[in-house]
C-alpha positions as CSV (number, residue, x, y, z in Angstrom):
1,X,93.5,193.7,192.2
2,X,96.0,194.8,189.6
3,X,99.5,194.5,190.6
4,X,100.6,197.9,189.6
5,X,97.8,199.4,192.1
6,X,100.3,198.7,194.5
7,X,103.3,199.2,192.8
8,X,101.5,202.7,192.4
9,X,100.7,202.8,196.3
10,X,104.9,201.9,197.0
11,X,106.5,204.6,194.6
12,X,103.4,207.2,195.7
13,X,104.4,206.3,199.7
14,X,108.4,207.5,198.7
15,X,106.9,210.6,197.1
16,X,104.4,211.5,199.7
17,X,107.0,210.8,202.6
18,X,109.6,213.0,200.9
19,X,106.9,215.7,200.5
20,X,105.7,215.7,204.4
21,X,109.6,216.0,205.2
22,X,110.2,218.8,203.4
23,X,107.3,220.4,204.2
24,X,108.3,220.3,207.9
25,X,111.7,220.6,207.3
26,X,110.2,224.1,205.7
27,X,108.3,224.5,208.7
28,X,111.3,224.4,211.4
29,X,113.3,225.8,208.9
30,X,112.4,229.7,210.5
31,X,113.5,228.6,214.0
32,X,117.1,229.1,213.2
33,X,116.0,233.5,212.8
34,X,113.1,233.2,215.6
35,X,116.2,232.2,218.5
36,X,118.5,235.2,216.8
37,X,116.1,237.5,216.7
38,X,114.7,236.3,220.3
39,X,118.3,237.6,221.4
40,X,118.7,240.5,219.2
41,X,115.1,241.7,221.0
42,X,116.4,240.9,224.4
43,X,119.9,242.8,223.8
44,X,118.0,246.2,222.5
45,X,115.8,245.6,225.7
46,X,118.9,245.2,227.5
47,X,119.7,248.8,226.2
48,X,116.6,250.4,226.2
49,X,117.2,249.8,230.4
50,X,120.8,250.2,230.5
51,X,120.1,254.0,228.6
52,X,117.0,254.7,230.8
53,X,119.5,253.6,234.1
54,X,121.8,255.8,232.5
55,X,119.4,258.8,231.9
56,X,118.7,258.6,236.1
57,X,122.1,258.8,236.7
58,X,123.1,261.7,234.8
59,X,119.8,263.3,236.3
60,X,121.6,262.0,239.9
61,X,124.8,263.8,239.1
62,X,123.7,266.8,237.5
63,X,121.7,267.3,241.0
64,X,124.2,266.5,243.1
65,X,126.5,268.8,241.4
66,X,124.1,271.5,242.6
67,X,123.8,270.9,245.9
68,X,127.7,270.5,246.0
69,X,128.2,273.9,244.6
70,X,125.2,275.0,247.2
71,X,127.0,272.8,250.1
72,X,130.0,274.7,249.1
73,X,129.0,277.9,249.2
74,X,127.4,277.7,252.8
75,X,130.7,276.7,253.8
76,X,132.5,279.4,252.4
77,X,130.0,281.3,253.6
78,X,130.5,280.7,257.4
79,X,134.4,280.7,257.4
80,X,134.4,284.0,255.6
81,X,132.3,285.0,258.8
82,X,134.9,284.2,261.3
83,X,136.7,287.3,261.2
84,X,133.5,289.5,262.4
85,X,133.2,287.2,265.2
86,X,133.4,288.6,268.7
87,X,132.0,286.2,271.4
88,X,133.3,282.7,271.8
89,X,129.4,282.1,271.9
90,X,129.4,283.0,268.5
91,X,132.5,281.7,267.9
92,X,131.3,278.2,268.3
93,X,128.2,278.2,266.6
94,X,129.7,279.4,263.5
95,X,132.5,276.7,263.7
96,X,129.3,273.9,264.3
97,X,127.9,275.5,261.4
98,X,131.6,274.9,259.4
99,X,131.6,271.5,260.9
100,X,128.3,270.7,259.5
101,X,128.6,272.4,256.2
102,X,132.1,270.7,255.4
103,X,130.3,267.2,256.6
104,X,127.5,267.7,254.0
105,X,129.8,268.8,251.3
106,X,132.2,265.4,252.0
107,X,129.1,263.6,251.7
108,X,128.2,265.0,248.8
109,X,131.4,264.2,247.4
110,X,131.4,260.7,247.8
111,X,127.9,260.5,246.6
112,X,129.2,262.2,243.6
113,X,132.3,259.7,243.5
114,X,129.7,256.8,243.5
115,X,127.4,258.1,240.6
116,X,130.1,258.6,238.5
117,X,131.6,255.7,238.9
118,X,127.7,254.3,238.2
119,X,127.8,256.4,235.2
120,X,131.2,255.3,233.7
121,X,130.2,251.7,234.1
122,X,126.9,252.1,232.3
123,X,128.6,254.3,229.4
124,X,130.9,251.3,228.8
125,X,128.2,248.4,229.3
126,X,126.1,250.9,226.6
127,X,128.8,250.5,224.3
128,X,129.5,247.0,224.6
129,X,125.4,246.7,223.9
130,X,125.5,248.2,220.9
131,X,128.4,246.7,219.5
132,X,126.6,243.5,220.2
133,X,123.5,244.7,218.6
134,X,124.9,245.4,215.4
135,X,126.8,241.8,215.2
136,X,123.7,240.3,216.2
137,X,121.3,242.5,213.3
138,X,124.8,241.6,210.9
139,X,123.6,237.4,212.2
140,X,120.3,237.9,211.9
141,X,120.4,239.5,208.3
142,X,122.8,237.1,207.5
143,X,119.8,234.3,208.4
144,X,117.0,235.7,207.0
145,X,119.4,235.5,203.7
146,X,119.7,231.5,204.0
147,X,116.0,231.1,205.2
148,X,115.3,232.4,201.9
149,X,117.8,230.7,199.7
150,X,116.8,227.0,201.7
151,X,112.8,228.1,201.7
152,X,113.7,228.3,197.7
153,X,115.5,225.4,197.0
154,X,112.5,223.4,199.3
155,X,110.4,225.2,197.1
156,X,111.8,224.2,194.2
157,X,111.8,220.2,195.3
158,X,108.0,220.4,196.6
159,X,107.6,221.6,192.7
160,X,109.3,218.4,191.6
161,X,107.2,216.3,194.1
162,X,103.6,217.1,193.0
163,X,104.9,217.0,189.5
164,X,105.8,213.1,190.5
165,X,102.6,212.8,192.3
166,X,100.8,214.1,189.6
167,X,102.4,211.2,187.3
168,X,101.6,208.6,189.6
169,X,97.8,209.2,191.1
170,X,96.4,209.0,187.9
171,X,93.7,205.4,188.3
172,X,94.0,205.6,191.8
173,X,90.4,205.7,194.3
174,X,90.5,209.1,195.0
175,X,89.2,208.0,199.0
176,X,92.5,205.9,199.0
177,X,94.3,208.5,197.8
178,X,92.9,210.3,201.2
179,X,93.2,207.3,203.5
180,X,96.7,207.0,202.4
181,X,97.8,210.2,202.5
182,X,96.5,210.6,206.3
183,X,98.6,206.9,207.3
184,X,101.7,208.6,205.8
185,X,101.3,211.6,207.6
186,X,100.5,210.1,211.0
187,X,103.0,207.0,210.5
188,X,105.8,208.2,209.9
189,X,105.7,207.9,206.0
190,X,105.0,204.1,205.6
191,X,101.7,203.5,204.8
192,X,102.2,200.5,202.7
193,X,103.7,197.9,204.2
194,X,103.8,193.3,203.5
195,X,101.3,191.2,205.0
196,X,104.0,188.2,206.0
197,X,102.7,185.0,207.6
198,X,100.1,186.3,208.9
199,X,101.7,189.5,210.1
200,X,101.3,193.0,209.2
201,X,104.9,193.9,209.0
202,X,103.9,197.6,209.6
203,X,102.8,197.0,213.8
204,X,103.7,193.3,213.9
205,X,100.5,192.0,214.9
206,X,99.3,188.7,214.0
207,X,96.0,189.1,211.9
208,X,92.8,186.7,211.9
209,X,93.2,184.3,209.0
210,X,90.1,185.1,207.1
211,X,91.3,188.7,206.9
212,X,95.0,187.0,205.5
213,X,93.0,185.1,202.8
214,X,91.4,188.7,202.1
215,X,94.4,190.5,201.4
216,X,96.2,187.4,199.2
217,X,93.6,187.2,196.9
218,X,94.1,191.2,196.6
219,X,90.8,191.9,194.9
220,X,90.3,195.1,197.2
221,X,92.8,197.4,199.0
222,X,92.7,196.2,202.6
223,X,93.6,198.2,205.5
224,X,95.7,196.9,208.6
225,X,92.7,196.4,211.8
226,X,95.9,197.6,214.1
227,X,98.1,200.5,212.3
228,X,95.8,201.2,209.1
229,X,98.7,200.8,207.0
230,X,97.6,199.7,203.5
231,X,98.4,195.7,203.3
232,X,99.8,194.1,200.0
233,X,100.6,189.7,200.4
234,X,104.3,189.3,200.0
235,X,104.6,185.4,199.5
236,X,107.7,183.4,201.5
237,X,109.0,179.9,201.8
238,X,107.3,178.8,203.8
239,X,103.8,179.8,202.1
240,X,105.7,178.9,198.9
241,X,106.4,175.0,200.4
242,X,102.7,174.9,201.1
243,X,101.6,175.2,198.3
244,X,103.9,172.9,196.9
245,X,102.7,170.1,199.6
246,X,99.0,170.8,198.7
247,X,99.5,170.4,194.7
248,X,101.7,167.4,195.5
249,X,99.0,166.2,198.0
250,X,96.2,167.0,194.9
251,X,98.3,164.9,193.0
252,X,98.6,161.9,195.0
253,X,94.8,161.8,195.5
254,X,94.3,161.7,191.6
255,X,97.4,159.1,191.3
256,X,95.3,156.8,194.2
257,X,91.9,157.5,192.1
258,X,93.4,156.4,188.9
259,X,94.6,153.7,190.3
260,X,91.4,152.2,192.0
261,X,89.2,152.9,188.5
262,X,91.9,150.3,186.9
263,X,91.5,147.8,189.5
264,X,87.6,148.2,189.2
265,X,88.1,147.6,185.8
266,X,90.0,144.6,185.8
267,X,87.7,142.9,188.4
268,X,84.6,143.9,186.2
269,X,87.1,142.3,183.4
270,X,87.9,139.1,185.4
271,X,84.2,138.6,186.0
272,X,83.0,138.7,183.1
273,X,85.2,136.1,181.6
């Protein structure tokens, strides 16, 4: 196979892994608004409660008000009563009935105390709400502002990218083209990696030698049995030194060959004199 197959492969991998990137990084880049406006939702929920809380406890006071005023009235009631009375009988019942009205209308007072005091604390935690609202809708506008601006400028670079990958695919087996485009996706953008003594350098895994033999003579693209990376033979030293030991060895053998016909032909030489 064609050298530049796999030089196509190598600057295709750099595109396709850029590409995946900023496609996720697209992807995660919403997640930034989706926690802002996670706690924008929960501080208007937070007030939506706070006003209905609030609501109960105006409808608390506004009632206990009334009774007050009813609580009061009983009790000025009965002590304007005391000066008709004649009997210590009488006497004493009205005074219970003073007694009990000025006990309910003390009770009702500190009831009163207590839902205003309710009330206040609500009005204030209201207004702290929505003065965090509006800094949180001021973030959140603020972020949906960026997301747009970095969604753009992603954009733009994904444009740039199939443009490359346009240049590049061009010759290449479109169910390669698949292949490879899955690997990258699944391993972490290499798909194309050195076969190395024996080694795919993608998973490390020492690979039969008739496979090895395979993927030197590159005729076809050949796929990793482990990690399905894409394999290309990246010669070393020490394939490089064997090489050189089996020419040299080639050599010697015709050296010794030579070298036996001329002694074969001086002994037919010999003999025949």
């Amino acid at each position: 196979m064609a050298r530049s197959v796999y030089d196509k492969l190598r600057a295709l991998q750099e595109v396709l892994s850029r590409k995946f990137d900023v496609e996720r990084e697209i992807q995660e880049i919403p997640k930034s608004l989706a926690t802002k406006t996670e706690l924008l939702n929960r501080l208007r929920k937070s007030l939506t409660d706070r006003s209905s809380a609030h609501e109960a406890v105006k409808g608390r006071l506004t009632e206990i008000e009334q009774r007050l005023v009813e609580a009061e009235g009983s009790r000025e009631q009965y002590e304007g009563q005391m000066d008709a009375i004649k009997t210590q009988r009488e006497y004493e019942a009205l005074d219970k009935e003073i007694r009990d009205a000025t006990e309910k209308e003390q009770g009702l007072r500190k009831e009163l105390l207590k839902e205003q005091q309710a009330d206040e604390e609500l009005r204030l935690a209201l207004e702290k709400d929505q003065v965090m609202i509006q800094k949180q809708e001021e973030d959140v506008a603020e972020e949906q502002s960026k997301i747009k601006l970095k969604v753009k400028e992603k954009n733009v670079e994904l444009k740039k990218l199939a443009g490359d990958e346009r240049r590049i695919t061009p010759g290449l087996d479109e169910d390669i083209l698949f292949k490879f485009e899955r690997i990258i996706r699944n391993k972490a953008g290499i798909g194309i990696v050195a076969l190395a003594k024996g080694v795919c350098t993608g998973c490390h895994m020492i690979l039969p030698p008739q496979f090895v033999n395979t993927v030197r003579t590159g005729v076809d693209v050949s796929f990793c049995p482990y990690c399905s990376r894409i394999l290309f033979y990246q010669a070393d030293e020490e394939d490089e030194s064997l090489e050189t030991a089996i020419l040299d060895e080639d050599l010697e053998e015709e050296a010794e060959e030579d070298e036996e016909q001329d002694e074969d032909q001086d002994q037919e030489s010999d003999e025949e004199i």
